[in-house]
C-alpha positions in Angstrom: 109.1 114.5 59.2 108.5 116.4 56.0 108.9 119.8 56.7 106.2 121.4 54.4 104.2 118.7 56.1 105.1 120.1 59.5 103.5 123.3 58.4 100.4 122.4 56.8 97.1 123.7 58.7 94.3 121.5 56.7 95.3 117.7 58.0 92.9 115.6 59.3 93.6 115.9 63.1 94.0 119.7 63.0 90.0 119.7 61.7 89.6 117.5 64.3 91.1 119.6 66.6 88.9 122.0 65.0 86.1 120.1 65.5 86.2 119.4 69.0 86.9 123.4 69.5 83.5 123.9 68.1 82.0 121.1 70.3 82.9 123.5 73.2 79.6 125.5 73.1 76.7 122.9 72.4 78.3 121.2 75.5 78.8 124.3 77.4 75.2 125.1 76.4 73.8 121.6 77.2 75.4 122.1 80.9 74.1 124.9 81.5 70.2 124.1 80.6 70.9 120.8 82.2 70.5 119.0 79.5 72.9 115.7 81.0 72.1 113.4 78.4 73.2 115.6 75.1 76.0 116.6 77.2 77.5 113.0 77.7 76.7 112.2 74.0 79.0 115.6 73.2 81.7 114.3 75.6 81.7 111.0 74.4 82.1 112.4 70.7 84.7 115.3 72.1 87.1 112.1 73.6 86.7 109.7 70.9 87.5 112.5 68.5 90.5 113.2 71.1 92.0 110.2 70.8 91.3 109.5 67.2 93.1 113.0 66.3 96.5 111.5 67.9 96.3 108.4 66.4 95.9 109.4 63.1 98.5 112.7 63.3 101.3 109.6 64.2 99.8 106.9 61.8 99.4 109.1 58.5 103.1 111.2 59.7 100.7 114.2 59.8 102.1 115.9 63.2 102.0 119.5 62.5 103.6 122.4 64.4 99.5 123.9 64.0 98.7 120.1 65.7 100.7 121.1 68.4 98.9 124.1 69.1 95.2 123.3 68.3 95.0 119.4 70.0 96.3 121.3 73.9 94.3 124.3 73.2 91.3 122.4 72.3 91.6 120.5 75.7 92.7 123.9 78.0 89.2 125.5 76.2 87.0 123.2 76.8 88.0 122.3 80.5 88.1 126.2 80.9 84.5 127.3 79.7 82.9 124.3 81.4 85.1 125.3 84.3 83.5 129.1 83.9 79.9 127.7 83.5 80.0 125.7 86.5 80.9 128.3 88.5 78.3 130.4 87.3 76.1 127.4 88.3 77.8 127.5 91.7 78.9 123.8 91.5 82.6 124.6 91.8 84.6 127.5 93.8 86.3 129.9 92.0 89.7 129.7 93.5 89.5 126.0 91.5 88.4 127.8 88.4 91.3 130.7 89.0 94.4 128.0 89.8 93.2 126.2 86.6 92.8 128.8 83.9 95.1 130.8 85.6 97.8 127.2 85.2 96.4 127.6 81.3 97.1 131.2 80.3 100.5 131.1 82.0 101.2 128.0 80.0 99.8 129.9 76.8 101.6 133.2 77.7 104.4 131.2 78.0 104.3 129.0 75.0 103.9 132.5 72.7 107.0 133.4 74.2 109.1 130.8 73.1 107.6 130.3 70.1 108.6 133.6 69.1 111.5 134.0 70.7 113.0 130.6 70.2 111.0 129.5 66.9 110.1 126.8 68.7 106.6 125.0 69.2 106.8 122.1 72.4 104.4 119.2 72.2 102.3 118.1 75.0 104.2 115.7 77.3 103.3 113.0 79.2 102.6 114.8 82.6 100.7 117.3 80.5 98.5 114.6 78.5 97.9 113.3 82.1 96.9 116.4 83.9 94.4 117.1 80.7 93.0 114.2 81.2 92.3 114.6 84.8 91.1 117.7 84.7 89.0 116.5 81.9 87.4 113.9 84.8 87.4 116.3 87.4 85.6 118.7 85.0 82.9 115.2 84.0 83.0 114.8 88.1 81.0 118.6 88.4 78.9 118.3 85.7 77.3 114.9 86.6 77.8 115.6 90.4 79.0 113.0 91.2 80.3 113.4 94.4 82.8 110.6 95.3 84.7 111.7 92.0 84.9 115.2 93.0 86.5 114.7 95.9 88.8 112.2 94.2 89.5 114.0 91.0 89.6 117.5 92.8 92.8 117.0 94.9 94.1 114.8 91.7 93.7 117.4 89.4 95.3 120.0 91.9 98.5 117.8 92.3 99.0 117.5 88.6 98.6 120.9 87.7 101.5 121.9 89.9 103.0 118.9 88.3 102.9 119.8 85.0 103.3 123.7 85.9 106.8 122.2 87.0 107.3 120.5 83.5 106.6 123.5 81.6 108.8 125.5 83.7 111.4 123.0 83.1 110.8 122.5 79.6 111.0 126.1 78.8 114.6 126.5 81.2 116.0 123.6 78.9 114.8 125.7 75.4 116.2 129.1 76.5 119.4 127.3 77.7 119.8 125.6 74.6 118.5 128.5 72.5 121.0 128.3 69.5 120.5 124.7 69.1 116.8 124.8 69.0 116.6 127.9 67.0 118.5 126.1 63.8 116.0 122.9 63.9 112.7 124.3 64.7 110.3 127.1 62.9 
């Protein structure tokens, strides 16, 4: 990849990124006035714009280090505030909303850390697209109470945040092990 490419902020997924960060309060807004309908227009934009913003980053070569922080942080916002405003609705527990956002700013505290230690900025893997995107159903579940799903995508969602608290972990271990390497090929 070009590496004043892998730099540049303005591409067209990071302003979709972008986009779907600013999605985050009409929905959040929407949930909590009830307002179901808007709110699974919103969602249906915020995943189309999702998947479109991947698909285009590898398509057009226009990954960017700033893609690799605004697609995730996009996703851990969004399932966060609607996480907050449903408890404050009293449709989910707070320990859920604490192991989740708790799972997030570990993984964020962590991420800063290695970026600036290591200069080096991790991309989202597999386990952690999956456990996005069930949280993301777990999240839909709540906020359409829909009942069967909760209880499906609840103990789901639990499993793969361990999960993917595991990959991190691991992923981080293998950077600071292999420090000197990473440090000569990254930022």
């Amino acid at each position: 990849m070009n590496r004043e490419l892998s730099y540049r902020f303005f591409t067209i997924p990071n302003l979709i990124s972008i986009f779907r960060i600013l999605l985050i309060l009409p929905i959040a807004i929407n949930v909590w006035n009830d307002k179901l309908d808007t709110v699974l227009l919103l969602v249906i934009i915020a995943f189309i714009s999702d998947y479109l913003d991947g698909i285009i980053a590898r398509h057009f070569n226009q990954i960017s280090e700033w893609g690799k922080i605004l697609d995730p942080l996009a996703d851990k916002l969004s399932i966060g505030i609607m996480l907050i405003v449903l408890y404050f609705k009293q449709q989910v527990a707070l320990w859920l909303v604490v192991i989740i956002i708790g799972r997030d700013v570990v993984i964020l505290l962590g991420s800063y850390f290695i970026a600036e230690k290591y200069k080096h900025i991790s991309s989202s893997d597999s386990i952690g697209k999956m456990t996005a995107n069930v949280l993301a159903l777990m999240v839909i579940s709540y906020i359409f109470n829909i009942e069967f799903l909760e209880r499906t995508f609840t103990p789901m969602a639990l499993v793969f945040v361990f999960l993917s608290c595991y990959s991190y972990w691991k992923n981080f271990t293998c950077i600071k092990n292999n420090a000197p390497t990473i440090q000569n090929r990254s930022l």
